[in-house]
MARMI-607706 format. One record per residue: x, y, z of N, C-alpha, C, O, CB in turn; residue number from 1. Coordinates in nm, 2 decimals, m for minus. Last residue first. Glycine has a CB too. Layout:
N
+--------+--------+--------+--------+--------+--------+--------+--------+--------+--------+--------+--------+--------+--------+--------+------+
|     nx |     ny |     nz |    cax |    cay |    caz |     cx |     cy |     cz |     ox |     oy |     oz |    cbx |    cby |    cbz | roza |
+--------+--------+--------+--------+--------+--------+--------+--------+--------+--------+--------+--------+--------+--------+--------+------+
|      X |      Y |      Z |      X |      Y |      Z |      X |      Y |      Z |      X |      Y |      Z |      X |      Y |      Z |  NUM |
...
+--------+--------+--------+--------+--------+--------+--------+--------+--------+--------+--------+--------+--------+--------+--------+------+
This chain:
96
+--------+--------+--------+--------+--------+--------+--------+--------+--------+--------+--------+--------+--------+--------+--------+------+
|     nx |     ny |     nz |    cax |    cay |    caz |     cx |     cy |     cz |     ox |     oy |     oz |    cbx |    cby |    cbz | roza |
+--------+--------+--------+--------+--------+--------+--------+--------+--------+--------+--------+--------+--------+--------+--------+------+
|  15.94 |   9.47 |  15.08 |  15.97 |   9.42 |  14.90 |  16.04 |   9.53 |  14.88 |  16.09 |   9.55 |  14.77 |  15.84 |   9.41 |  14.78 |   96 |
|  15.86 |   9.60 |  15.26 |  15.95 |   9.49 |  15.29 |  16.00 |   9.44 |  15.20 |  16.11 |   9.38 |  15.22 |  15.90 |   9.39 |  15.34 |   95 |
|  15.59 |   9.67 |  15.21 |  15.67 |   9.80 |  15.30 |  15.84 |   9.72 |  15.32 |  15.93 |   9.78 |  15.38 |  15.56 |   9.83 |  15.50 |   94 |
|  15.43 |   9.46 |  15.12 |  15.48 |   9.58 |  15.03 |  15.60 |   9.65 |  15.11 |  15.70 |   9.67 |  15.05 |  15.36 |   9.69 |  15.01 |   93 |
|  15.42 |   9.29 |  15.35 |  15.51 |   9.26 |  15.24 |  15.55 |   9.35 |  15.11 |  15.65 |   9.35 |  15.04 |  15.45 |   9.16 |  15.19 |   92 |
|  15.23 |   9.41 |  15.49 |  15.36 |   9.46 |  15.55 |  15.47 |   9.34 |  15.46 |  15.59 |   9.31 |  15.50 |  15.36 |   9.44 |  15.76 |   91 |
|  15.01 |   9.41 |  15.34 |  15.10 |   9.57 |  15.38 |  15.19 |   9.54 |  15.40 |  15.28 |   9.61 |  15.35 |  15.08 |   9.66 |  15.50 |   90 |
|  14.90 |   9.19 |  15.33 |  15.01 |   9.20 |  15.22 |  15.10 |   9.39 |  15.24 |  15.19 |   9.45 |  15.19 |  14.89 |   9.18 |  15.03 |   89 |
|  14.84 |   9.16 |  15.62 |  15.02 |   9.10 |  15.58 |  15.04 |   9.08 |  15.38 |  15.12 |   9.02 |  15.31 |  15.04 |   8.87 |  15.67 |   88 |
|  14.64 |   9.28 |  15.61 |  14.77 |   9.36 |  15.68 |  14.91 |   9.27 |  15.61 |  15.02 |   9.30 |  15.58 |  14.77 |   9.35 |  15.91 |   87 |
|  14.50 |   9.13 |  15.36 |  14.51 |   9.27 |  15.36 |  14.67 |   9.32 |  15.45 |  14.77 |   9.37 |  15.40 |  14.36 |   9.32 |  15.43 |   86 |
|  14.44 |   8.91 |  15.57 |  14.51 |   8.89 |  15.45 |  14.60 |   9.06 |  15.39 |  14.72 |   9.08 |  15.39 |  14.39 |   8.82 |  15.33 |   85 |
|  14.33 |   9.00 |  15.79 |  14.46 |   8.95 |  15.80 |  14.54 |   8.95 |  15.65 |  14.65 |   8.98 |  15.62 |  14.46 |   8.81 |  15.86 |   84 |
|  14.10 |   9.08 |  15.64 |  14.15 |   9.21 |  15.73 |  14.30 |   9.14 |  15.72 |  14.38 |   9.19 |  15.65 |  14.07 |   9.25 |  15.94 |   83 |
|  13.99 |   8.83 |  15.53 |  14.04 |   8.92 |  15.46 |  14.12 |   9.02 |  15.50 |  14.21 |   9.07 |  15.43 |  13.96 |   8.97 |  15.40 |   82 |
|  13.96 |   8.71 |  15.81 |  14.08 |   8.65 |  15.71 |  14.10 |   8.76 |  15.58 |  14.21 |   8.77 |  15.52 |  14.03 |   8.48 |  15.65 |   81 |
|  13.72 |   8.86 |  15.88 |  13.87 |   8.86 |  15.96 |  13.98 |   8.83 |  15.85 |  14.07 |   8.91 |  15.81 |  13.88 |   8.74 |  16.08 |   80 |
|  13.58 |   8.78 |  15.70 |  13.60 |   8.92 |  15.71 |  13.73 |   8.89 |  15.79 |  13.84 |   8.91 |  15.73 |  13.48 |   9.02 |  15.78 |   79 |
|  13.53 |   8.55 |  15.74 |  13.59 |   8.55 |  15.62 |  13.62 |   8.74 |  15.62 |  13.68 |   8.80 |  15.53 |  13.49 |   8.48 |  15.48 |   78 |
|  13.42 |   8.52 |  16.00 |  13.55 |   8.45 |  15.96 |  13.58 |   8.50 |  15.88 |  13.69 |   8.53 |  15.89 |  13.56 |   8.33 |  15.94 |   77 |
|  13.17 |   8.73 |  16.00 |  13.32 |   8.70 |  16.07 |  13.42 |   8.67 |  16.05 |  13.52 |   8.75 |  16.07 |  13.33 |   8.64 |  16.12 |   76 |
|  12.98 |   8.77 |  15.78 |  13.04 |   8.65 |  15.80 |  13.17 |   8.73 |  15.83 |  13.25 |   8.77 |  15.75 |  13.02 |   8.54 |  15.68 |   75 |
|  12.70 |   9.00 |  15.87 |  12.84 |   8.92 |  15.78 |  12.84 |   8.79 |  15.82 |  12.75 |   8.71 |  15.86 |  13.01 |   8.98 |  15.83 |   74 |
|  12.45 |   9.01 |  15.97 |  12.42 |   8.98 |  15.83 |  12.58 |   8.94 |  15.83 |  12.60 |   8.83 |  15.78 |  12.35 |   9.11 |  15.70 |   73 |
|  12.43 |   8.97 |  16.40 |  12.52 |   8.97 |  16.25 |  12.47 |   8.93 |  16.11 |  12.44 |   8.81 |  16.11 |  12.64 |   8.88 |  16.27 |   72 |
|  12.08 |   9.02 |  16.54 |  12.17 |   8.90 |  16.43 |  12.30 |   9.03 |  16.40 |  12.28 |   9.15 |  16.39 |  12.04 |   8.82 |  16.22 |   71 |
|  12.07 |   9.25 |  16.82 |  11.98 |   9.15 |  16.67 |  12.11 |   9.11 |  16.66 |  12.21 |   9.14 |  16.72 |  11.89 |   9.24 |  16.50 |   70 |
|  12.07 |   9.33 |  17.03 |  12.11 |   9.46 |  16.91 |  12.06 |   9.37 |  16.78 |  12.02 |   9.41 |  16.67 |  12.34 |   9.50 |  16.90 |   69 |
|  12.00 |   9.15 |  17.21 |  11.92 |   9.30 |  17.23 |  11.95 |   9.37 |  17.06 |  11.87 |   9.43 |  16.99 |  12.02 |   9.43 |  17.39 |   68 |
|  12.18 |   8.99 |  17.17 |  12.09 |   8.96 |  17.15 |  12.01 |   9.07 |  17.14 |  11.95 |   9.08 |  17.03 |  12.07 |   8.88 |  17.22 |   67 |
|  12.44 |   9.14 |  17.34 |  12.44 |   9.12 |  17.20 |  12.31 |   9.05 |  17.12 |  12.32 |   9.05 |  17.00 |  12.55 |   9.04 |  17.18 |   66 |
|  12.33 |   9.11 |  17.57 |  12.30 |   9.28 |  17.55 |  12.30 |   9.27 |  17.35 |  12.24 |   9.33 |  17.27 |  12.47 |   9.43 |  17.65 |   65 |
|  12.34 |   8.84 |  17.61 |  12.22 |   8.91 |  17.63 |  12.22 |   9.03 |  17.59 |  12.11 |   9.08 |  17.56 |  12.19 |   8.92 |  17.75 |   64 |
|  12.60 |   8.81 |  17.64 |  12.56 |   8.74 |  17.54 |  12.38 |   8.80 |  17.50 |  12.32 |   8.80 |  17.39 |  12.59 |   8.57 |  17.58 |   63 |
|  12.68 |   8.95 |  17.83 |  12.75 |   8.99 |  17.73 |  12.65 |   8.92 |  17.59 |  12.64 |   8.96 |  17.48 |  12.91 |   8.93 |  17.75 |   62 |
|  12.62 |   8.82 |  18.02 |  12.54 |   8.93 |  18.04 |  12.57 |   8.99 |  17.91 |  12.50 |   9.07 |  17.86 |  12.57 |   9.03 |  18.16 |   61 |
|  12.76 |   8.54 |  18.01 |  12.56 |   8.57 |  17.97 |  12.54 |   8.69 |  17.98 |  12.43 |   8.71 |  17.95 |  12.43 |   8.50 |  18.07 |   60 |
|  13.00 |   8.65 |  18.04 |  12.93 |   8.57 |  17.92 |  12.79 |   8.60 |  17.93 |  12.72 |   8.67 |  17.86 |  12.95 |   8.40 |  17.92 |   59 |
|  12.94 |   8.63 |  18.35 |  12.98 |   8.79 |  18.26 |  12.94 |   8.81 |  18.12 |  12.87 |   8.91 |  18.08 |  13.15 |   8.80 |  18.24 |   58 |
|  12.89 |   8.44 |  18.44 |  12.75 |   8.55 |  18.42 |  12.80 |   8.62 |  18.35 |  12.72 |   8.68 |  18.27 |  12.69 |   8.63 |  18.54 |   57 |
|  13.16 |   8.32 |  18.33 |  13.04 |   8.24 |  18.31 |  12.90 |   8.36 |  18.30 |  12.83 |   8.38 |  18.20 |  13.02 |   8.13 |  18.46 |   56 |
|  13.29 |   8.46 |  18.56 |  13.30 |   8.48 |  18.42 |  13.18 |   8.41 |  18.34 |  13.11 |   8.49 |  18.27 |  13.43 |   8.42 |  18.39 |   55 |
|  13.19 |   8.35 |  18.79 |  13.15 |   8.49 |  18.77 |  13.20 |   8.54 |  18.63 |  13.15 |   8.65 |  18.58 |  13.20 |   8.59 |  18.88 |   54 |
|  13.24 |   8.14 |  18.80 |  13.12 |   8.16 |  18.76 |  13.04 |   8.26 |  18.72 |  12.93 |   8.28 |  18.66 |  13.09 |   8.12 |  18.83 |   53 |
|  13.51 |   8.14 |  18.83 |  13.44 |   8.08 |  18.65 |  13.31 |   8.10 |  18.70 |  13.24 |   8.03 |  18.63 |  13.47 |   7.88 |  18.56 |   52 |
|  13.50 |   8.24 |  19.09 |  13.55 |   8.30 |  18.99 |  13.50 |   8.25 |  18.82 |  13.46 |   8.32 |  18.73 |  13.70 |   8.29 |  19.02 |   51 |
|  13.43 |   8.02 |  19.18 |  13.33 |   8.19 |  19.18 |  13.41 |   8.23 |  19.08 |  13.35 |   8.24 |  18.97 |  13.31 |   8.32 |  19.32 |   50 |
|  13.61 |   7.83 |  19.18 |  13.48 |   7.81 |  19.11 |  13.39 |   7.92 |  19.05 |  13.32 |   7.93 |  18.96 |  13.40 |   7.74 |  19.20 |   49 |
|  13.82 |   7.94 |  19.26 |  13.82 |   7.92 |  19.17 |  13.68 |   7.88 |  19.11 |  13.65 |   7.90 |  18.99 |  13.90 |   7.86 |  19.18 |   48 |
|  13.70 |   7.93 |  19.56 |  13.74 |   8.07 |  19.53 |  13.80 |   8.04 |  19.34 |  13.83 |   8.15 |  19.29 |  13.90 |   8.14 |  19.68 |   47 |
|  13.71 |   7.64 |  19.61 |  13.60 |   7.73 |  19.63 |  13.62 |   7.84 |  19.54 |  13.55 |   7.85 |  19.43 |  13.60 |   7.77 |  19.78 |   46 |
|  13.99 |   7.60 |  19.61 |  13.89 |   7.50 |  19.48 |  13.72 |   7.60 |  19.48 |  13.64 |   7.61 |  19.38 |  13.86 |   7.24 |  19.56 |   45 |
|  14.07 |   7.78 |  19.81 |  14.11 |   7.78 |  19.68 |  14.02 |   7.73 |  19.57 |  13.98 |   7.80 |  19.47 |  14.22 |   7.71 |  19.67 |   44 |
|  13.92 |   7.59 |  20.03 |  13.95 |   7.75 |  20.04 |  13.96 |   7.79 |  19.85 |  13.87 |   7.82 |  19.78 |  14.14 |   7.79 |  20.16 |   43 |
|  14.06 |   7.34 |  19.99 |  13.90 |   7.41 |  19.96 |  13.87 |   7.53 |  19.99 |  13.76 |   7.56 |  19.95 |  13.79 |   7.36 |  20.02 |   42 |
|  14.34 |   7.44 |  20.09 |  14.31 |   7.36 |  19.97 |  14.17 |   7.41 |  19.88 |  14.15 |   7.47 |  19.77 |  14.30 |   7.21 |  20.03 |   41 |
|  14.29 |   7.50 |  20.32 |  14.37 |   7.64 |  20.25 |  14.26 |   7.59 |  20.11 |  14.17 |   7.64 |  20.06 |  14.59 |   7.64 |  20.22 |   40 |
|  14.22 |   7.25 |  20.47 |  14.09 |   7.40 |  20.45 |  14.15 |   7.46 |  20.36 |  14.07 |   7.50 |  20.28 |  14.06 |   7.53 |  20.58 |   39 |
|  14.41 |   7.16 |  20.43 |  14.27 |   7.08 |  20.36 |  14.22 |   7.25 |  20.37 |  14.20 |   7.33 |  20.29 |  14.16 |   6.92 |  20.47 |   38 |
|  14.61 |   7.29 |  20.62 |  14.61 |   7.31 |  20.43 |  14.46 |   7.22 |  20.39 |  14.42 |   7.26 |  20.28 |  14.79 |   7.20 |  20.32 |   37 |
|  14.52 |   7.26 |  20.82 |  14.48 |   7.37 |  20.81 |  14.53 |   7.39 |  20.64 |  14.48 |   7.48 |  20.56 |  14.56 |   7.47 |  20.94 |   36 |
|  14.49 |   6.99 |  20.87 |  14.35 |   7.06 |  20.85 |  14.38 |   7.20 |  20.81 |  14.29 |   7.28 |  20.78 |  14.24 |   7.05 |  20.98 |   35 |
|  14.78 |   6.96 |  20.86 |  14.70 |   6.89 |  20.75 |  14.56 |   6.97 |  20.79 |  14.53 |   7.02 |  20.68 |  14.70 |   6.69 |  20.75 |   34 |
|  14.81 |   7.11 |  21.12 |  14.88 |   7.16 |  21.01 |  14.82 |   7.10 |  20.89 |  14.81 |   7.18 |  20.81 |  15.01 |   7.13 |  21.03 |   33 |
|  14.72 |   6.94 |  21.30 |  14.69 |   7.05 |  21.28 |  14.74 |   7.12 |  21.19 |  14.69 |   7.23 |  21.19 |  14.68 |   7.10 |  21.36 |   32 |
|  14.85 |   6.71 |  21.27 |  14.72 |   6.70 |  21.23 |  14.67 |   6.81 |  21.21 |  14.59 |   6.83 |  21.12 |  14.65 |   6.64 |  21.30 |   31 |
|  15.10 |   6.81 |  21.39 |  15.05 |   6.70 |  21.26 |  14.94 |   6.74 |  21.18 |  14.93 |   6.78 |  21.07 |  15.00 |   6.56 |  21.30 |   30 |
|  15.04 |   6.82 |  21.64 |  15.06 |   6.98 |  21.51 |  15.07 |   6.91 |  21.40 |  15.03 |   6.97 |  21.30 |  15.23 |   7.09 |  21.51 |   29 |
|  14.77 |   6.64 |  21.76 |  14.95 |   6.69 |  21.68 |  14.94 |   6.79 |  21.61 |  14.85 |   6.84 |  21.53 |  15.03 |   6.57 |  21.55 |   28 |
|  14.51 |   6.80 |  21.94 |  14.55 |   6.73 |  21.82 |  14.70 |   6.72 |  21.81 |  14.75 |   6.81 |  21.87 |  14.50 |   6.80 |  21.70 |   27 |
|  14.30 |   6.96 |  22.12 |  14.39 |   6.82 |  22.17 |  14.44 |   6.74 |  21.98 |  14.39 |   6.65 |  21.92 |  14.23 |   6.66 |  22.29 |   26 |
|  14.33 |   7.22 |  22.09 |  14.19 |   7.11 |  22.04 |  14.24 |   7.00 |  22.02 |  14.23 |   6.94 |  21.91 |  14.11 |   7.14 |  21.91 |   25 |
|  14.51 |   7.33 |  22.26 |  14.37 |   7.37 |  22.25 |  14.28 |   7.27 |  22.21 |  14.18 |   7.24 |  22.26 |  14.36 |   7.47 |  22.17 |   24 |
|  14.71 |   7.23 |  22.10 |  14.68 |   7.21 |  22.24 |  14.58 |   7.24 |  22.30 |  14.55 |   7.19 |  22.41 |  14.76 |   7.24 |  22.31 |   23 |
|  14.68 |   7.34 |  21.87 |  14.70 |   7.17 |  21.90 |  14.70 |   7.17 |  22.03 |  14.67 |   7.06 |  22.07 |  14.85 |   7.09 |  21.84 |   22 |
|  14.74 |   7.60 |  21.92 |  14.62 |   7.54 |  21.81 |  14.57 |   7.40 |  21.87 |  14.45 |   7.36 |  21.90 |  14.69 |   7.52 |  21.64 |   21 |
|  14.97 |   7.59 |  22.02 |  14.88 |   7.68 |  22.10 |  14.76 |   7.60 |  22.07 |  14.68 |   7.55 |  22.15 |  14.88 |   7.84 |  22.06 |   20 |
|  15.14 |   7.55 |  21.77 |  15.11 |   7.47 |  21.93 |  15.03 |   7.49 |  22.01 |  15.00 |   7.40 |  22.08 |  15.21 |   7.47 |  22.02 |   19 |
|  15.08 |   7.77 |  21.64 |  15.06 |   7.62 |  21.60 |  15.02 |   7.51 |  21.68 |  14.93 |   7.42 |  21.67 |  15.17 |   7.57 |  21.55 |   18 |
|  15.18 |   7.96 |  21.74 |  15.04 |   7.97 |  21.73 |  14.96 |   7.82 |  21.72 |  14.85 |   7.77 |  21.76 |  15.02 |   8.06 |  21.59 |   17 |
|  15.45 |   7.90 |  21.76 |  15.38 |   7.92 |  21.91 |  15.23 |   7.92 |  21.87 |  15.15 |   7.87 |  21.95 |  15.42 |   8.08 |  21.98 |   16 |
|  15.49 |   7.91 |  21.51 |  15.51 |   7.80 |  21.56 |  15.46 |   7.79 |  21.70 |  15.43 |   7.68 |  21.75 |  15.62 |   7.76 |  21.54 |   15 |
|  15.50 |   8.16 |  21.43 |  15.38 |   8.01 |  21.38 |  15.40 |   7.91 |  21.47 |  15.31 |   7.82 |  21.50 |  15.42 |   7.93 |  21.21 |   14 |
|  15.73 |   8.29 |  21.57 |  15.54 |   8.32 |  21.59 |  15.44 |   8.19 |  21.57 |  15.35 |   8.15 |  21.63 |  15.48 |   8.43 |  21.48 |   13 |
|  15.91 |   8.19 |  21.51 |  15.90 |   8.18 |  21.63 |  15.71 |   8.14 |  21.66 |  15.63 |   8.05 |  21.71 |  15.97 |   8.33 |  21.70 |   12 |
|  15.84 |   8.05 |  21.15 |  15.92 |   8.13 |  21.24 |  15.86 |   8.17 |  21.40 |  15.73 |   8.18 |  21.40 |  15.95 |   8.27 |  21.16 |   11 |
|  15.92 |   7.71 |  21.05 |  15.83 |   7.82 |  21.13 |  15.93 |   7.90 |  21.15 |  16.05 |   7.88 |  21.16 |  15.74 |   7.77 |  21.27 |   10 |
|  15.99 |   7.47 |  20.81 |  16.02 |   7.58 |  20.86 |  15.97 |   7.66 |  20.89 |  15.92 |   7.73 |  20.80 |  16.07 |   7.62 |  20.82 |    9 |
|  15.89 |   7.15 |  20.77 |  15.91 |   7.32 |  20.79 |  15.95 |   7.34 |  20.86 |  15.96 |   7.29 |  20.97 |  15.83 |   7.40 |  20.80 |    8 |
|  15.97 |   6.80 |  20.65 |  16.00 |   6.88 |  20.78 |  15.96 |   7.04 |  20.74 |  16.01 |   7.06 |  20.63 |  16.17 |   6.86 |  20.83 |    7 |
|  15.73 |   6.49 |  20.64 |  15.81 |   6.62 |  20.55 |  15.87 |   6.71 |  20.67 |  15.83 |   6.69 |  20.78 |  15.68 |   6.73 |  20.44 |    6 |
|  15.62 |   6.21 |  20.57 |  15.71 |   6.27 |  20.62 |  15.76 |   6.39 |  20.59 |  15.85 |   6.39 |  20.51 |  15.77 |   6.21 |  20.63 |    5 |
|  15.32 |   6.10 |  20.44 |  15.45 |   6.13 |  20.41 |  15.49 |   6.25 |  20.50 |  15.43 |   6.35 |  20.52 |  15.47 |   6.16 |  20.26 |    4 |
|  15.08 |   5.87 |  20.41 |  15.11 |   5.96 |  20.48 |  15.26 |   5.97 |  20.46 |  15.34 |   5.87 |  20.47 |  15.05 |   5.92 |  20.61 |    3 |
|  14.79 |   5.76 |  20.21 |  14.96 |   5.71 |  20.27 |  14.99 |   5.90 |  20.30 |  14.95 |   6.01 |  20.24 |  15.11 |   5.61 |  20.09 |    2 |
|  14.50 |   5.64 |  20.27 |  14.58 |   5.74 |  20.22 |  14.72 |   5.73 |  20.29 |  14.73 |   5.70 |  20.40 |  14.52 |   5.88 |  20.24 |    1 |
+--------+--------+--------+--------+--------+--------+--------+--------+--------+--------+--------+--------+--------+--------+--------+------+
């Protein structure tokens, strides 16, 4: 993995914490600064997963209570497209 040069900006505090960090657990602030975005990083990829997962149960709890009530007899699509058809001949009368 290629390694790139970059410079931040700390304010007093981070930067005392930073050093503090790295000198504590013998590392560069280099290095301590790359483990501390790897963690942010999987921190995130973590906290995105629960999240679709918890949409994911939401679906199945949704899809379960709609099972409870039985089948749809319509047809959806063509009901919708009539409802659309219907508003946009309203709002070509109200326009004519």
């Amino acid at each position: 993995m290629m390694t790139i040069r970059t410079q931040l900006l700390l304010d007093d505090e981070q930067n005392r914490r930073l050093r503090e960090m790295a000198a504590r657990e013998g590392k560069s602030l280099s290095e301590v600064v790359r483990n501390i975005l790897d963690e942010y990083f999987a921190w995130q990829e973590r906290r995105a997963q629960e999240e679709k997962l918890n949409l994911l149960q939401a679906l199945d709890r949704i899809r379960e209570r709609t099972a409870q009530q039985g089948d749809y007899e319509g047809d959806l699509v063509n009901e919708a497209r009539e409802e659309r058809d219907a508003e946009m001949e309203d709002v070509w009368r109200q326009w004519s």
